[in-house]
mmCIF file of the C-alpha atoms, coordinates in Angstrom:
data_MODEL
# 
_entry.id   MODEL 
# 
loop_
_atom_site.group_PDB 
_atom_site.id 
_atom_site.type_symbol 
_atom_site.label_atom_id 
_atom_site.label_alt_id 
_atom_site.label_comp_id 
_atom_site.label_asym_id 
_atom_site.label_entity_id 
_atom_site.label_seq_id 
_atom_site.pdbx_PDB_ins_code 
_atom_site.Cartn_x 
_atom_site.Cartn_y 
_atom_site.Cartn_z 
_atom_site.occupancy 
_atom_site.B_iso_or_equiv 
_atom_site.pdbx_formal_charge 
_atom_site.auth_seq_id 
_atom_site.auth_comp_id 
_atom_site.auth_asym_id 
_atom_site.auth_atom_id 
_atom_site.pdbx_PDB_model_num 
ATOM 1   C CA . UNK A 1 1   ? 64.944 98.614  92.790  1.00 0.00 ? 1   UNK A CA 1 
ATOM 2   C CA . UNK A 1 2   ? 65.042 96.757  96.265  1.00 0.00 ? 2   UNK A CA 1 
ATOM 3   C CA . UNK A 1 3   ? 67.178 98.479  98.944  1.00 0.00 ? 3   UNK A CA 1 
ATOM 4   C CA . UNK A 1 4   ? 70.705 95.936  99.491  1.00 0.00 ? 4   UNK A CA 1 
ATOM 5   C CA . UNK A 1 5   ? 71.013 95.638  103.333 1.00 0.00 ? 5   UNK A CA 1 
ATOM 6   C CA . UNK A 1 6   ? 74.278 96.138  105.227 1.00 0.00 ? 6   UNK A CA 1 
ATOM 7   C CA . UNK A 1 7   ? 74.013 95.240  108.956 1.00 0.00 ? 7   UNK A CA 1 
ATOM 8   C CA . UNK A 1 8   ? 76.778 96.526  110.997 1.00 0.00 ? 8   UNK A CA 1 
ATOM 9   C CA . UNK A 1 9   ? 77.965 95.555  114.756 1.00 0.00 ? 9   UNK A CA 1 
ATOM 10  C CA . UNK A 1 10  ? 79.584 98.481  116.640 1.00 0.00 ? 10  UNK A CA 1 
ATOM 11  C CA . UNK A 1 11  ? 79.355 99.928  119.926 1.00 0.00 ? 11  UNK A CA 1 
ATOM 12  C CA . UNK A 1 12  ? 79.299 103.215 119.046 1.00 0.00 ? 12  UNK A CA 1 
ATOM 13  C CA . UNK A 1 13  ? 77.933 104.001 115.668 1.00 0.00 ? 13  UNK A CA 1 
ATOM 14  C CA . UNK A 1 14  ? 80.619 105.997 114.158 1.00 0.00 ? 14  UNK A CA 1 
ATOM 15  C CA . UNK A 1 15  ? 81.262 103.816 111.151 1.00 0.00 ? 15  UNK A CA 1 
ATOM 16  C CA . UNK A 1 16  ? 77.411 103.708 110.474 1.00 0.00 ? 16  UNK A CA 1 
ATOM 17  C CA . UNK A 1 17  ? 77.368 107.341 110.829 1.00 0.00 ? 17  UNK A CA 1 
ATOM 18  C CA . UNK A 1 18  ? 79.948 107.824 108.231 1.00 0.00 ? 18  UNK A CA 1 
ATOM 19  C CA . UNK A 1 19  ? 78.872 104.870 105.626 1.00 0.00 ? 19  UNK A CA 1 
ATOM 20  C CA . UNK A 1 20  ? 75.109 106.856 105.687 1.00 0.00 ? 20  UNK A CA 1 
ATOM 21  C CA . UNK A 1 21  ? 76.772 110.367 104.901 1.00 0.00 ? 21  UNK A CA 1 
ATOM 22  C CA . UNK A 1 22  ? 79.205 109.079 102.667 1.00 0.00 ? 22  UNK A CA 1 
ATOM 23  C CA . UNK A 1 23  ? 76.221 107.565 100.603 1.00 0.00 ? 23  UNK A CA 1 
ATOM 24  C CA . UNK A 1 24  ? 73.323 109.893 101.205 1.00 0.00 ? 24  UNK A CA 1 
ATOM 25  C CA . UNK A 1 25  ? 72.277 109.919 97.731  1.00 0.00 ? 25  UNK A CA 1 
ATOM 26  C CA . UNK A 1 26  ? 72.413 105.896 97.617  1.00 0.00 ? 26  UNK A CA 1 
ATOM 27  C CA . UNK A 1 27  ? 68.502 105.407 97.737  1.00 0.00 ? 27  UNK A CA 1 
ATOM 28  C CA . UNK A 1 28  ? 69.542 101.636 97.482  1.00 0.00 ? 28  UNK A CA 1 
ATOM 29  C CA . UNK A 1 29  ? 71.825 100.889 100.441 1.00 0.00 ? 29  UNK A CA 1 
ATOM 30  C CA . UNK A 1 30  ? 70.048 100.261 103.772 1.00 0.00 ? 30  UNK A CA 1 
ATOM 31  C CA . UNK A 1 31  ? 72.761 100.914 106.313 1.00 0.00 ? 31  UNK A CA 1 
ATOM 32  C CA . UNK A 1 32  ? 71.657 98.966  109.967 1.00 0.00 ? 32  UNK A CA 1 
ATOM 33  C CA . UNK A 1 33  ? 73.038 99.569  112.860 1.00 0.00 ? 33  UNK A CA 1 
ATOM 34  C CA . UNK A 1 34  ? 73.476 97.364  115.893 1.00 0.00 ? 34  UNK A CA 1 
ATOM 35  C CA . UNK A 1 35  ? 75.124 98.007  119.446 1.00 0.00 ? 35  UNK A CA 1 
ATOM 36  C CA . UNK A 1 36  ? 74.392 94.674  120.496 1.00 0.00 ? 36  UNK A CA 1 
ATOM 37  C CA . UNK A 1 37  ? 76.645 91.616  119.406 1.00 0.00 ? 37  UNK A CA 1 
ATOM 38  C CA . UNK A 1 38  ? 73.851 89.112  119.920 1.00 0.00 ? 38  UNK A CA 1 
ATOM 39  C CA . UNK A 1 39  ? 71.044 91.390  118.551 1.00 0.00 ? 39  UNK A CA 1 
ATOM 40  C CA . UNK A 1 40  ? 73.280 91.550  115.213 1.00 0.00 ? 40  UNK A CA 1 
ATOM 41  C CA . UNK A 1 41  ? 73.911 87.938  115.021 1.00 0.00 ? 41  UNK A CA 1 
ATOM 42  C CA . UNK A 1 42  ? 70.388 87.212  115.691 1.00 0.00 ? 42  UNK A CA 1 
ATOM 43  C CA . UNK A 1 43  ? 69.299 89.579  112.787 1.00 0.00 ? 43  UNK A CA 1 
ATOM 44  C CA . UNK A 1 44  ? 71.743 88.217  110.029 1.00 0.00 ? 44  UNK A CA 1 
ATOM 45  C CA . UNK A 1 45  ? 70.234 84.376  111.143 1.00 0.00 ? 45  UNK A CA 1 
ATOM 46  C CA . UNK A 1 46  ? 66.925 85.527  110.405 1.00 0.00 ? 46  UNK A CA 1 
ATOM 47  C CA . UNK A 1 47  ? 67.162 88.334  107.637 1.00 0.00 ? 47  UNK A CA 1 
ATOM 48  C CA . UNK A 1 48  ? 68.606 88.636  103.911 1.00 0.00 ? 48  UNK A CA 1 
ATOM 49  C CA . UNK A 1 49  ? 71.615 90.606  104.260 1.00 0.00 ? 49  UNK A CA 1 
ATOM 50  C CA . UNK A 1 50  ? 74.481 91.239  101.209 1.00 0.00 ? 50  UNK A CA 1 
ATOM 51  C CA . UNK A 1 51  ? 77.104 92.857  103.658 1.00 0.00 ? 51  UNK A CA 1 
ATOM 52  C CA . UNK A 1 52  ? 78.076 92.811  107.613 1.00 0.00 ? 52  UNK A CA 1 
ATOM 53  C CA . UNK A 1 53  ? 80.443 94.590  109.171 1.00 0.00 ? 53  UNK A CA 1 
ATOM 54  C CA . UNK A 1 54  ? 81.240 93.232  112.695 1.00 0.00 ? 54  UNK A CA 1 
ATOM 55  C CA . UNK A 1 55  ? 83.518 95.570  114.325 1.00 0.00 ? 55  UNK A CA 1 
ATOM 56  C CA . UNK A 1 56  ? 84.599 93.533  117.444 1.00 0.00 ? 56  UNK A CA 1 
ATOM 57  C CA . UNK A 1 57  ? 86.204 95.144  120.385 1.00 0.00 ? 57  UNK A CA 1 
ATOM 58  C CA . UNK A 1 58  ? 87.005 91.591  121.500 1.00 0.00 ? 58  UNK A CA 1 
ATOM 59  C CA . UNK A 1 59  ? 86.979 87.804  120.376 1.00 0.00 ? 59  UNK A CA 1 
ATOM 60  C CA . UNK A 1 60  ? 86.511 85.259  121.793 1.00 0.00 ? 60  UNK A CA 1 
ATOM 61  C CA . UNK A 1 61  ? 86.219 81.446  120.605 1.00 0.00 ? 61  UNK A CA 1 
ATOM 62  C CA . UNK A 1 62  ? 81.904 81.432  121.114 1.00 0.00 ? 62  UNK A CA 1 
ATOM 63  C CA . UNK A 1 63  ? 81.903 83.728  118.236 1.00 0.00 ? 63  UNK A CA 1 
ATOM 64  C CA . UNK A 1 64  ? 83.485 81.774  115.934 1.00 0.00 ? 64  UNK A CA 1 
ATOM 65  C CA . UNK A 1 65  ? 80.662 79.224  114.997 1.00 0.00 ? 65  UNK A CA 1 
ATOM 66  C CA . UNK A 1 66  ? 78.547 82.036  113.875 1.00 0.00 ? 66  UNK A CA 1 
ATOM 67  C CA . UNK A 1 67  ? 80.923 83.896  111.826 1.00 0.00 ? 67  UNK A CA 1 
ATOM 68  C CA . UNK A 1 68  ? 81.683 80.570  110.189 1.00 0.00 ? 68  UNK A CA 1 
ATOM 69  C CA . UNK A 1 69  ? 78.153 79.905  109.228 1.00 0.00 ? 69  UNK A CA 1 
ATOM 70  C CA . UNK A 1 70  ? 77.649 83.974  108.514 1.00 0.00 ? 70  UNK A CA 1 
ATOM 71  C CA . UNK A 1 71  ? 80.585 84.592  106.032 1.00 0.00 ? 71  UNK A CA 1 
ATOM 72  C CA . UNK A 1 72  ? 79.065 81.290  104.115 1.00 0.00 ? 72  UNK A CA 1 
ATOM 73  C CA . UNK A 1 73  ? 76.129 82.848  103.250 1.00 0.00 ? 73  UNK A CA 1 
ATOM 74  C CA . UNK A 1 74  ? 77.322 86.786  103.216 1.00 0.00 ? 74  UNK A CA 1 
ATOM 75  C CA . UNK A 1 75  ? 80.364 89.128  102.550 1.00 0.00 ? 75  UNK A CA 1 
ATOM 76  C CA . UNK A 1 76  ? 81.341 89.810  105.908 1.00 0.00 ? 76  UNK A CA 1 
ATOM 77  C CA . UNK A 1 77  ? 84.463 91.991  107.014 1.00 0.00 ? 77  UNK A CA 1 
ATOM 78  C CA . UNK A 1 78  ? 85.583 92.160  110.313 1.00 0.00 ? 78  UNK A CA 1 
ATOM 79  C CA . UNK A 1 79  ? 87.217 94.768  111.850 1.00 0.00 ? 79  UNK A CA 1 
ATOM 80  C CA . UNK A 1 80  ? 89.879 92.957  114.605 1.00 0.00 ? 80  UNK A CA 1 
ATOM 81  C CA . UNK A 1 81  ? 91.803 94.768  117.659 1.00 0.00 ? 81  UNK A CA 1 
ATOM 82  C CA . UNK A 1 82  ? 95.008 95.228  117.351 1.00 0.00 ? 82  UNK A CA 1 
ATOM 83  C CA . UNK A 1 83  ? 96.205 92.647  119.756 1.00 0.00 ? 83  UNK A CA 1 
ATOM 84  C CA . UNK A 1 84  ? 93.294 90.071  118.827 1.00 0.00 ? 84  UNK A CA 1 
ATOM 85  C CA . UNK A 1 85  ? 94.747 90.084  115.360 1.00 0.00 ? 85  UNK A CA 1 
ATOM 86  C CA . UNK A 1 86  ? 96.272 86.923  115.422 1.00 0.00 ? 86  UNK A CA 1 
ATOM 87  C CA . UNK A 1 87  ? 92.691 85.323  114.787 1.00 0.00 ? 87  UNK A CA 1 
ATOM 88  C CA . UNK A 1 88  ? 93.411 87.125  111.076 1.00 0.00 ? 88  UNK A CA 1 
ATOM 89  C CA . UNK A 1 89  ? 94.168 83.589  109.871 1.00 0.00 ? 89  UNK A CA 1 
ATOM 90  C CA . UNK A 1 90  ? 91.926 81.894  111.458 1.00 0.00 ? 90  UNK A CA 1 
ATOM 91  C CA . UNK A 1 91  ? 88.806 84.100  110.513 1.00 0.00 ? 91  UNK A CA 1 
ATOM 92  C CA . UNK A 1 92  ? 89.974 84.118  106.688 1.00 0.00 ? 92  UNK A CA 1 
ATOM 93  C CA . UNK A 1 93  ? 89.897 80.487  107.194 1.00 0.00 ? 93  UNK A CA 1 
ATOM 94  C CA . UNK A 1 94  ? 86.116 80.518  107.863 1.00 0.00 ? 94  UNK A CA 1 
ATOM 95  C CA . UNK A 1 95  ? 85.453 82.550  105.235 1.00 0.00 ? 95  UNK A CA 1 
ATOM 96  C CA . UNK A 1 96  ? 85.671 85.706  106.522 1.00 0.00 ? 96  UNK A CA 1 
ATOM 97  C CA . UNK A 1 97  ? 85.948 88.214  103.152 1.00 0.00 ? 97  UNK A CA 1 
ATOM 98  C CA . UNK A 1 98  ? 88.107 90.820  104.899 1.00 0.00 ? 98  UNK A CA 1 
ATOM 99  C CA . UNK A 1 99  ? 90.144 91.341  107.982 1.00 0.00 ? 99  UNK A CA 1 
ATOM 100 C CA . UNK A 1 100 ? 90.809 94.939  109.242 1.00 0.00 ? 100 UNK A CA 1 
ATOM 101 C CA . UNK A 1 101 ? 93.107 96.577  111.994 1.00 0.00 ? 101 UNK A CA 1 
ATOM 102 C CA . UNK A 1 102 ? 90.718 98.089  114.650 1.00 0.00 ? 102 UNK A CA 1 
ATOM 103 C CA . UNK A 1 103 ? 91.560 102.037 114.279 1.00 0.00 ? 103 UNK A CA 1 
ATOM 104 C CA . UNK A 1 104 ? 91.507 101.975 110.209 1.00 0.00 ? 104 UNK A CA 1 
ATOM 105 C CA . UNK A 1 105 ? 90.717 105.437 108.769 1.00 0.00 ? 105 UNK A CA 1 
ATOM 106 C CA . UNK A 1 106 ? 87.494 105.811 107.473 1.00 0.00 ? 106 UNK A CA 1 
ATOM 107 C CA . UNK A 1 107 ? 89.078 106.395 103.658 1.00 0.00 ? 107 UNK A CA 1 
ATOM 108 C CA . UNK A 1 108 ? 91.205 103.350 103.823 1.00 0.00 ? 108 UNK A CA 1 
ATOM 109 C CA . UNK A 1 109 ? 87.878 101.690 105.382 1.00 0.00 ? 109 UNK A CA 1 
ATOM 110 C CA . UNK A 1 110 ? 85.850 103.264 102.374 1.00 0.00 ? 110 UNK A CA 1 
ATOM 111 C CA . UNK A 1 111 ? 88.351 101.816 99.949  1.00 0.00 ? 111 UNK A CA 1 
ATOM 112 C CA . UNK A 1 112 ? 87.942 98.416  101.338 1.00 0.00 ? 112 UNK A CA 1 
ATOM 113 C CA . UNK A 1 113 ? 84.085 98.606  101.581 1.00 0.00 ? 113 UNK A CA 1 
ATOM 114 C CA . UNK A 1 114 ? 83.920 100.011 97.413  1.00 0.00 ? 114 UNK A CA 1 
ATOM 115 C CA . UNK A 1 115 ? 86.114 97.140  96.309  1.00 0.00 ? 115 UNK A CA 1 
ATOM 116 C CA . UNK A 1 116 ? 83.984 94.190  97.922  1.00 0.00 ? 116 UNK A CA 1 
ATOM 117 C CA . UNK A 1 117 ? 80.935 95.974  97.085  1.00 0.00 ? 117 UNK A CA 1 
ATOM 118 C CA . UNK A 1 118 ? 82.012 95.839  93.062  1.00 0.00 ? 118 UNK A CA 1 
ATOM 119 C CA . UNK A 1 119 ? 82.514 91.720  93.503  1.00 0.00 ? 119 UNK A CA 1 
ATOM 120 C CA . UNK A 1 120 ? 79.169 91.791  95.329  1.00 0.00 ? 120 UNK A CA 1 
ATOM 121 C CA . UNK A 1 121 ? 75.469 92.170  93.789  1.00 0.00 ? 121 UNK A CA 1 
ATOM 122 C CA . UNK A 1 122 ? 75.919 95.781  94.818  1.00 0.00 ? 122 UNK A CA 1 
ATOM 123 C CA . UNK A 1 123 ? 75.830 98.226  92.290  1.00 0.00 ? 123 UNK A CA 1 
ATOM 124 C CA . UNK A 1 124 ? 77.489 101.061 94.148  1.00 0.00 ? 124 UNK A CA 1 
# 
């Protein structure tokens, strides 16, 4: 069985952390990790990717071309700050799958993540 990639963007990697322990046994799910914002985008342009998580400290209107052509082509959930969360609308207007409060506990996260990975090809 080919490994289902899941690219996430976060500065510190405390949700990749968790998603890896939380599915240790998963020989199938390729969690990837990426600090960099550009270095993420870049790799979901050029790779095959089921799932991205872009946790986003900050918006701003340059991102939203990419995340428009992104959540076309993947299921991509986006984890918004608190006071940026008035782009909910907008982002679930370009096709964003799921909008998240930045600060979400990593079972109400998990929940989330299980759910959308049932609709996907994932077989989790």
């Amino acid at each position: 069985m080919q490994p289902h990639h899941i690219a996430i963007y976060e500065e510190q990697s405390y949700l990749t952390a968790s998603l890896e322990r939380e599915y240790l046994q998963a020989a199938d799910l390729n969690f990837r990790w990426f600090p960099y914002l550009d270095d993420f985008f870049q790799h979901l342009e050029n790779n095959a990717c089921e799932i991205a998580i872009l946790d986003c400290p900050q918006f701003s209107q340059e991102q939203l071309p990419r995340i428009a052509v992104l959540s076309k082509r993947i299921c991509l959930i986006v984890i918004a700050p608190t006071e940026d969360f008035e782009f909910e609308c907008l982002l679930r207007e370009l096709g964003v799958t799921s909008v998240l409060p930045q600060g979400i506990n990593f079972q109400d996260f998990l929940h989330v993540f299980q759910r959308l990975t049932k609709k996907s090809t994932l077989s989790v």
